[in-house]
N, C-alpha and C positions, 0 to 999 in steps of 0.2 A: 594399466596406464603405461605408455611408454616413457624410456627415459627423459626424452625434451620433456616433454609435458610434466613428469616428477618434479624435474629441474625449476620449471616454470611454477611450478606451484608452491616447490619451495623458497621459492624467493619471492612471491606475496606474500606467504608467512611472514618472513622476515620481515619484508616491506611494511607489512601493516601492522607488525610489533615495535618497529622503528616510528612509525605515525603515532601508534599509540602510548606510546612512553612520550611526547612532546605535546606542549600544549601550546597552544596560539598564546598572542598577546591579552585578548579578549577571555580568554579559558582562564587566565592564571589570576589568582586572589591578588585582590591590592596588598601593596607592603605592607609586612607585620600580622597581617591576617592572615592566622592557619587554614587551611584549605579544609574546605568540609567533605567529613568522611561520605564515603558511597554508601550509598542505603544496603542493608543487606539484602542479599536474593528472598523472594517469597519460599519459603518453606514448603515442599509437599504434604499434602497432607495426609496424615496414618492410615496404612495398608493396614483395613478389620482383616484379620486372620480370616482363610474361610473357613464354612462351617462344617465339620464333617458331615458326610455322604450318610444320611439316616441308615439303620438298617431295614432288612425286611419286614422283620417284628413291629420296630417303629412307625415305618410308613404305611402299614396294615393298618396299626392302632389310630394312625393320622385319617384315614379314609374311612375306618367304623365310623369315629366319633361327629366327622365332616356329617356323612350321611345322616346321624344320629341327631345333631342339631336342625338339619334341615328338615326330617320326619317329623321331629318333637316340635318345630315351629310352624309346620302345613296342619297340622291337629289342632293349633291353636292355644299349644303350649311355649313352656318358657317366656313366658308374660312377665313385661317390664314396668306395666301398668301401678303395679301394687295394689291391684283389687278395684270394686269402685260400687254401682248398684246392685249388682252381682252378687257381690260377697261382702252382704255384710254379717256383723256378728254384734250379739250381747255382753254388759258385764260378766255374766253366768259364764258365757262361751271364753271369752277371754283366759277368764280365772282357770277353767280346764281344761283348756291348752296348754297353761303355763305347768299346773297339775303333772301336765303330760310329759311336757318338754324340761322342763327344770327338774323335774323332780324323779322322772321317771330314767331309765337304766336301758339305751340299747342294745350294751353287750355285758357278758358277765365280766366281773374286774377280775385282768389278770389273765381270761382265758381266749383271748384272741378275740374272731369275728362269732363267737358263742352268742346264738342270742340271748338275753336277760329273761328272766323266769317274768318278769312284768310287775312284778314288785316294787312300789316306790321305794326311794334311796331316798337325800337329804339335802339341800341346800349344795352348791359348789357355785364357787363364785372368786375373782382374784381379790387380794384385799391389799394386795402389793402394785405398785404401777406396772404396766403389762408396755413391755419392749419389743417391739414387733423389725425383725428382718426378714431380709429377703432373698434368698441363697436360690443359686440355680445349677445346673449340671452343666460338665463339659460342652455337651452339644448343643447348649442353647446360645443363639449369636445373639448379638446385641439389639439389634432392632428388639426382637421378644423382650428380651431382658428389660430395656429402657420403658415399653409398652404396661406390660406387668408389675412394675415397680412403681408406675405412676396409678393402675388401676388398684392396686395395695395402697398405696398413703391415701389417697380419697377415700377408701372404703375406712383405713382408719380413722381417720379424720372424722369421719361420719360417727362412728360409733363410741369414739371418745364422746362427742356430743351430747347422744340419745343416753349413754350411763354415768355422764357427771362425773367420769372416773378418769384416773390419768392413764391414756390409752395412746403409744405415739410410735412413729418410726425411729428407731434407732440402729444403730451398728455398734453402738457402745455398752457392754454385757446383756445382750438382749435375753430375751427368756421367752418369747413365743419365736417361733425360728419356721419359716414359712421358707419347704424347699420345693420347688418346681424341676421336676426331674422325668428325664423322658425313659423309654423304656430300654435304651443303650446307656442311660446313665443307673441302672437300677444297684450294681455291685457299689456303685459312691453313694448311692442316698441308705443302702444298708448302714455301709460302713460310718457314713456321717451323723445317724441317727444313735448309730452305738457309741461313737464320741460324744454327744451331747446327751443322752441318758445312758450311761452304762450301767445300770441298774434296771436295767425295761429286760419286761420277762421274755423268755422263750417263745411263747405263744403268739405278743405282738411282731415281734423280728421275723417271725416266718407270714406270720400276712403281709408285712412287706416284702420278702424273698420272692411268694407267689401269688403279687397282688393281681386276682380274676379281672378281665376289663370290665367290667359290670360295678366295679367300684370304679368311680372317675377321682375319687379322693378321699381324703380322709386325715381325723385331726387323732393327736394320742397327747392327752393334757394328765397331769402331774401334780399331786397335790403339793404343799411345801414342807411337811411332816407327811412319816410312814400312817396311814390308814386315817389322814386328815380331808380335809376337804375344800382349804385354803389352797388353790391352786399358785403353783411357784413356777410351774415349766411348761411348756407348750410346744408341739410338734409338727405343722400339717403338712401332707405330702400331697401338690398337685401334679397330675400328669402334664406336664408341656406340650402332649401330641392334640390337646385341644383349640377346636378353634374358639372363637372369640367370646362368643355367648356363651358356652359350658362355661369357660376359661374362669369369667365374671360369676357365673352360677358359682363355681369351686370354692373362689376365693371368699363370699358372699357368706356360704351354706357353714364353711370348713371355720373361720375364725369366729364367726358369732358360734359355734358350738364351743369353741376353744376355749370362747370366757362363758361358758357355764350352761347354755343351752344347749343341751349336751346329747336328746332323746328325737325321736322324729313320732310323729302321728299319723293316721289317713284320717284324722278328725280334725286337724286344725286347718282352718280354712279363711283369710290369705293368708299364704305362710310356706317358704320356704321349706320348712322345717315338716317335708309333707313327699314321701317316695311318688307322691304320682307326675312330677314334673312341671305342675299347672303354672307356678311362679319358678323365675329364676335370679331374682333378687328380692333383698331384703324386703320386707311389707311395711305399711305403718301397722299392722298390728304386731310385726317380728320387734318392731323400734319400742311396745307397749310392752311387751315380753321382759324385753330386756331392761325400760326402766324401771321394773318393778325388781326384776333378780337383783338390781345395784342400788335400790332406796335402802337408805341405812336403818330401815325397820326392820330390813331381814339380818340373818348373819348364817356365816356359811354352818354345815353341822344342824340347821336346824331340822325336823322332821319336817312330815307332810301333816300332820298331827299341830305341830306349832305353826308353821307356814302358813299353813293356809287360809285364816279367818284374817289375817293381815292381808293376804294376795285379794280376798275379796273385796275389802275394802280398796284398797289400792285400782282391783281394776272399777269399779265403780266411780273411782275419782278421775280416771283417765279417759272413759269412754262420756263422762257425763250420764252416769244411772241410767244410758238409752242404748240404742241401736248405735252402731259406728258403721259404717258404710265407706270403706275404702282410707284415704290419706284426709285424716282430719285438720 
C-alpha cells in the first residue's frame, strides 16, 4: 500500500469512529431512559479436539471386524429378528439352556481364558442394584462416544425391565463399569481395570495385556464377598474398532453375562449366548433366561441340585407348558 493510500485509509478509520461514537436524534433514547445494552456477539461454537490418527494395529483390527460383520451378515447371521418359526423351543429346552448358561462355568475361576472342566457351579446373580457406566479410551471422539452411550442406557433400560431388578445408568459409584477401548488405548483399559479391581488375578490382567482379535469382548464380574456368589463389581471390555452391528452384539452378549448369565452353549437356540453367531441381540428366549435367574425363588449359591426343579417350573409358567416360537 502506498503512502496516500495508508493516509487515506487512516482517516476513514477515524472518520467512521467519529460517526460511530454519535448518534442521531432518532438513535438517542428518550430522556431518562437508559439506553439498551447491545446484544452480545454470537459465541462460536466449541472446536471437538481432533481425534488421533488410529494406529496401524488399530486400523487393521477396524477393517477385520468391518469385513467380519459383512461375511457374518451375507451367511445370514447376526439376526436381529429374535428368532420366529424357525426356532422355536420347549419348556424342557428352555429349562436346559438355563442349566447351561446360568449354571454352567466357561472359564476356570481365577485362571484366565482356561476353559472350565464343564462342571456346573451355582447360582450368581446381583442382589445389590447394578450401576452401570460408560468409560471410553483416549481415542474415542465424541460422535462414538455419544452413539454408544445412548445404545448402553436402552439396552439397560431394557433389562432392568425383563429382571424386575434395579438396573440403571449411573456415574455415581457405579459398580458395572463398561469400558470401550480400542487397541491404541489397551496400556489405559489395563491400568484402569487394575484401579477398579486391584485384587483381579494375574491370569485375567494378561488376557487383557494379550487380548487375541477372536475375542471381540469380554465381561470379568466379581462377587461381593471372597468365594461368594453375590456379584458386587462388574467389568466389560468392548473393543471400539467395531462397527455397528458387533458394536450392539458386544454390548448385548457382554452385560447380560455380567448379571449372571455367565456360560455360552452351541445348544441354546435363539440365543445369543451361542458361539455360532446366528443372533446378535438379546432373544425373547435370552429376556426368559434372565427372568427366571432374578425370580426371588432362586438365590445366589444355590446348586444345580436345588436350582433346578424350581427353573422347571418357572420355565413351564413362561413359555405356557407348550412350544414358544420366537417373541411371545
Amino acid at each position: 500500500m502506498s503512502r496516500t493510500g495508508l493516509f487515506q485509509a487512516l482517516c476513514l478509520t477515524v472518520l467512521l469512529g467519529a460517526l460511530a461514537g454519535c448518534a442521531s436524534e432518532e438513535d438517542r433514547p428518550p430522556s431518562g431512559q437508559k439506553p439498551q445494552a447491545r446484544p452480545a456477539p454470537p459465541q462460536a461454537a466449541p472446536v471437538e479436539a481432533p481425534r488421533p490418527v488410529p494406529s496401524e494395529a488399530s486400523a487393521t483390527l477396524a477393517t477385520y471386524y468391518a469385513r467380519l460383520e459383512r461375511d457374518l451378515s451375507y451367511r445370514g447371521l447376526l439376526r436381529t429378528d429374535g428368532g420366529g418359526i424357525d426356532t422355536p423351543f420347549t419348556d424342557t429346552k428352555l429349562a436346559s439352556d438355563f442349566e447351561q448358561i446360568a449354571l454352567g462355568e466357561e472359564y476356570e475361576r481365577g485362571a484366565g481364558l482356561k476353559p472350565s472342566s464343564g462342571e456346573l457351579g451355582r447360582i450368581k446373580r446381583w442382589e445389590q442394584p447394578v450401576r452401570v457406566s460408560a468409560e471410553f479410551g483416549p481415542s474415542i471422539d465424541e460422535l462414538q462416544k455419544r452413539r454408544d452411550t445412548v445404545t448402553l442406557s436402552n439396552y439397560v433400560d431394557r433389562l432392568a425391565r425383563v429382571a424386575d431388578h434395579p438396573i440403571a445408568m449411573s456415574d455415581r459409584n457405579p459398580n458395572f463399569h463398561v469400558l470401550f477401548m480400542s487397541e491404541d488405548d489397551r496400556p489405559a483399559a489395563v491400568k484402569r481395570v487394575q484401579e477398579l479391581v486391584p485384587q483381579i488375578d494375574t491370569a485375567s490382567l494378561n488376557v487383557l495385556r494379550t487380548l487375541p482379535r477372536e475375542i471381540h469382548c469380554l465381561v470379568i464380574a466379581f462377587s461381593d464377598a471372597p468365594g461368594g456368589y453375590a456379584y458386587g463389581k462388574a467389568v466389560a471390555l468392548i473393543r471400539a474398532e467395531h462397527p455397528k452391528l458387533l458394536m450392539q452384539s458386544c454390548i448385548h452378549e457382554e452385560v447380560a453375562q455380567g448379571l449372571g448369565l455367565a456360560n455360552d452353549t452351541p445348544f441354546a437356540r435363539p440365543s445369543i449366548f451361542n458361539d455360532d453367531d446366528e443372533f446378535a441381540l438379546l432373544t425373547r428366549h435370552d429376556e426368559m433366561l434372565l427372568e427366571m435367574l432374578y425370580d426371588p425363588r432362586l438365590r445366589p449359591g444355590m446348586t444345580a441340585a436345588e436350582a433346578m426343579p424350581i427353573v422347571r417350573v418357572m420355565a413351564a409358567e413362561l413359555t405356557g407348558d407348550r412350544i414358544a416360537a420366537g417373541p411371545l
